[in-house]
Legacy VTK file of the C-alpha trace (Angstrom):
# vtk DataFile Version 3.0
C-alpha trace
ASCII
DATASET POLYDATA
POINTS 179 float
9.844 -109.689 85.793
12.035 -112.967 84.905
10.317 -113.268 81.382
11.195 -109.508 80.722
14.279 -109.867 81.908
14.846 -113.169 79.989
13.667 -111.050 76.928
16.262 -108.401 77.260
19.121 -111.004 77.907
18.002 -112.578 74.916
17.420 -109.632 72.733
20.497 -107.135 74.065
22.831 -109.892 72.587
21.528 -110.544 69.668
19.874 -107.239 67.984
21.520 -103.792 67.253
19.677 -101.176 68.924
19.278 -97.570 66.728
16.830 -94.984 67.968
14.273 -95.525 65.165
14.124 -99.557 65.481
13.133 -98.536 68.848
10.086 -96.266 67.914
9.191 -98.798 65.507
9.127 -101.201 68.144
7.315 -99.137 70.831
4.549 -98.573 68.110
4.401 -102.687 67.733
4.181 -103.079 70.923
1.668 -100.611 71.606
-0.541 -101.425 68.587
-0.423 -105.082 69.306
-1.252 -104.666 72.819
-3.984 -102.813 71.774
-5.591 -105.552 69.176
-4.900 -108.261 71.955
-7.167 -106.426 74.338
-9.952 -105.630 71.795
-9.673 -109.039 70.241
-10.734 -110.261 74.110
-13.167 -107.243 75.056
-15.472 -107.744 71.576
-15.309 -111.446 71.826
-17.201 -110.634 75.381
-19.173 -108.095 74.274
-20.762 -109.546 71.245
-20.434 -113.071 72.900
-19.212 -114.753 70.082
-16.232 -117.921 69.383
-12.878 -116.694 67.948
-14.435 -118.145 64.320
-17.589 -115.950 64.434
-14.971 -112.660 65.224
-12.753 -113.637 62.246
-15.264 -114.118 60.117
-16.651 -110.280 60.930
-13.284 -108.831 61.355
-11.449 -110.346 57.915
-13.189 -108.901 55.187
-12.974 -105.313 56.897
-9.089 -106.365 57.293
-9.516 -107.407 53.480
-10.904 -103.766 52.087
-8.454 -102.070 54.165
-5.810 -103.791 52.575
-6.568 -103.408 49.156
-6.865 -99.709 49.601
-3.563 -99.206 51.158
-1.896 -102.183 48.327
-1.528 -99.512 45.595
0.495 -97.356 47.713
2.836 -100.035 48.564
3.038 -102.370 45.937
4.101 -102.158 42.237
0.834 -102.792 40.344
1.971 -103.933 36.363
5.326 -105.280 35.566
8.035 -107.533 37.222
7.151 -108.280 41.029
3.845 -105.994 40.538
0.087 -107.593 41.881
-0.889 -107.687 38.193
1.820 -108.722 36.486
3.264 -112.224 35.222
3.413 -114.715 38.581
5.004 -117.791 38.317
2.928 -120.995 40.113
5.266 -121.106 42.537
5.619 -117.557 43.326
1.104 -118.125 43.478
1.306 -121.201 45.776
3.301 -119.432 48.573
1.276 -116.306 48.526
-1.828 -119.090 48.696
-0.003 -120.348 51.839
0.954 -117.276 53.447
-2.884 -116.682 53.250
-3.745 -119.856 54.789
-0.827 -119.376 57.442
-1.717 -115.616 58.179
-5.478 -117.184 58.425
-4.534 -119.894 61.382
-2.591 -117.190 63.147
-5.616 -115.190 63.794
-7.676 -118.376 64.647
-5.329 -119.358 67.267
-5.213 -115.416 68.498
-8.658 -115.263 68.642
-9.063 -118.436 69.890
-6.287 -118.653 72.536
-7.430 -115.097 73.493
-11.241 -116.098 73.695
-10.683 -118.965 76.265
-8.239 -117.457 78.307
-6.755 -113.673 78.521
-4.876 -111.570 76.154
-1.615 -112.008 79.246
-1.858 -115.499 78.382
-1.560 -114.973 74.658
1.199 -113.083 75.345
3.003 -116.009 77.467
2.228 -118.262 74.379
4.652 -115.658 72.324
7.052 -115.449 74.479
7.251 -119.594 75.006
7.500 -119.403 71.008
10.438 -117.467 71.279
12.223 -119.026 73.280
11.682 -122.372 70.931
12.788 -120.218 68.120
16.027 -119.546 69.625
16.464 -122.546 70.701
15.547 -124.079 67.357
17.871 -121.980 65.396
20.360 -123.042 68.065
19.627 -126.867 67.370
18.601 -127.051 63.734
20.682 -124.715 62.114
23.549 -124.661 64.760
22.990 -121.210 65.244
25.489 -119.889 68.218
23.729 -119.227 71.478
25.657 -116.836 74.295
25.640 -118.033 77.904
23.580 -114.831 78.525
21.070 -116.004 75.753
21.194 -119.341 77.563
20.616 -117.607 80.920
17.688 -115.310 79.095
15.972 -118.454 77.573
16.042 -120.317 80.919
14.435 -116.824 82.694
12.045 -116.535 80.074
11.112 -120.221 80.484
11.046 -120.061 84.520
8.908 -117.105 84.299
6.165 -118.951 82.171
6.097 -122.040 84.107
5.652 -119.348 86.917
2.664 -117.725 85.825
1.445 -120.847 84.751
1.320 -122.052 88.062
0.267 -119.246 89.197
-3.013 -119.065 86.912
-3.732 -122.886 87.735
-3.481 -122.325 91.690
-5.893 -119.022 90.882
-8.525 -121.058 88.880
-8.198 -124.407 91.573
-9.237 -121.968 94.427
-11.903 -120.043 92.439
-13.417 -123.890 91.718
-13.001 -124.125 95.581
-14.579 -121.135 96.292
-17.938 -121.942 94.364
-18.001 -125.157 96.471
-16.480 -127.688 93.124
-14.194 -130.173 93.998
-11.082 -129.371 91.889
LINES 1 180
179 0 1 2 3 4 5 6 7 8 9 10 11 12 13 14 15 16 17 18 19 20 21 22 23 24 25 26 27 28 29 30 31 32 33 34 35 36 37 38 39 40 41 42 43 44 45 46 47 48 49 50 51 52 53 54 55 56 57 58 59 60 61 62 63 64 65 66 67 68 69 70 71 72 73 74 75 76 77 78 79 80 81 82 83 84 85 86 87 88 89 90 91 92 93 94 95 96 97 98 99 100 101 102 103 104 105 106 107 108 109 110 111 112 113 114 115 116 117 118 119 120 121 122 123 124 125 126 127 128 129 130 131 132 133 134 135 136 137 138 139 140 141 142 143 144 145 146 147 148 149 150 151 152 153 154 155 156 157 158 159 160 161 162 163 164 165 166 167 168 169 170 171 172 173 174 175 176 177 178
């Protein structure tokens, strides 16, 4: 409850809401939710490490993505996949590969070793250091209410956090280990 309410403090002052951004939105939500669970479940299943799943899972990502590409991207000409690229335009589509790459590690990973709720807690801790990056960095202006949402957000991690440690300290207890 505080980190969804921190969310919507943070998100109700800052975005412009429109009845499509909010479909779109629904569908992310849903779709990601979705991957985060399977990501967990078939790293069970198959009992395999986050690296073993990403190195199955990519190259089906891959094909998919190369047959949707023509339908979405210019193919010959200015801007198109087979046209003239500069080196620099090549170097950051090199490391938005290598980028795009360590985000799924660290999904899979963090997802692996712990629980697709925790991955999400991880996001949600990101965003609040994004705001409050902007805020600090690029003297971005923060409201009180984003203040107050950040500060939710924040209490509501360190709450399930403690929360997850006290439930993992008592299972150790439990099975008779000295925590």
């Amino acid at each position: 409850i505080p980190i969804t309410l921190g969310v919507i403090l943070n998100s109700y002052y800052d975005v412009k809401f429109n009845f499509l951004g909010m479909v779109f939105a629904a569908l992310g939500v849903l779709v990601t939710s979705l991957y985060q669970v399977w990501v967990g479940a078939k790293q069970h299943e198959l009992q395999v490490n986050s690296m073993q799943l990403l190195y199955y899972q990519a190259p089906m990502s891959s094909a998919m993505l190369l047959v949707a590409l023509p339908f979405f991207e210019p193919m010959f000409g200015e801007g198109g996949i087979f046209g003239p690229w500069s080196v620099s335009a090549l170097l950051m589509v090199l490391a938005s590969g290598v980028i795009a790459f360590m985000v799924n590690l660290s999904i899979y990973w963090i997802i692996g070793n712990t629980s697709a709720v925790t991955y999400n807690m991880f996001g949600h801790f990101k965003f609040c250091i994004t705001l409050f990056g902007g805020c600090v960095l690029f003297k971005d202006p923060l409201s009180i209410n984003q203040c107050l949402g950040i500060l939710c957000t924040l209490c509501g991690i360190l709450a399930y956090t403690h929360f997850k440690l006290s439930e993992q300290e008592g299972s150790k207890c439990k099975l008779g280990q000295r925590p």
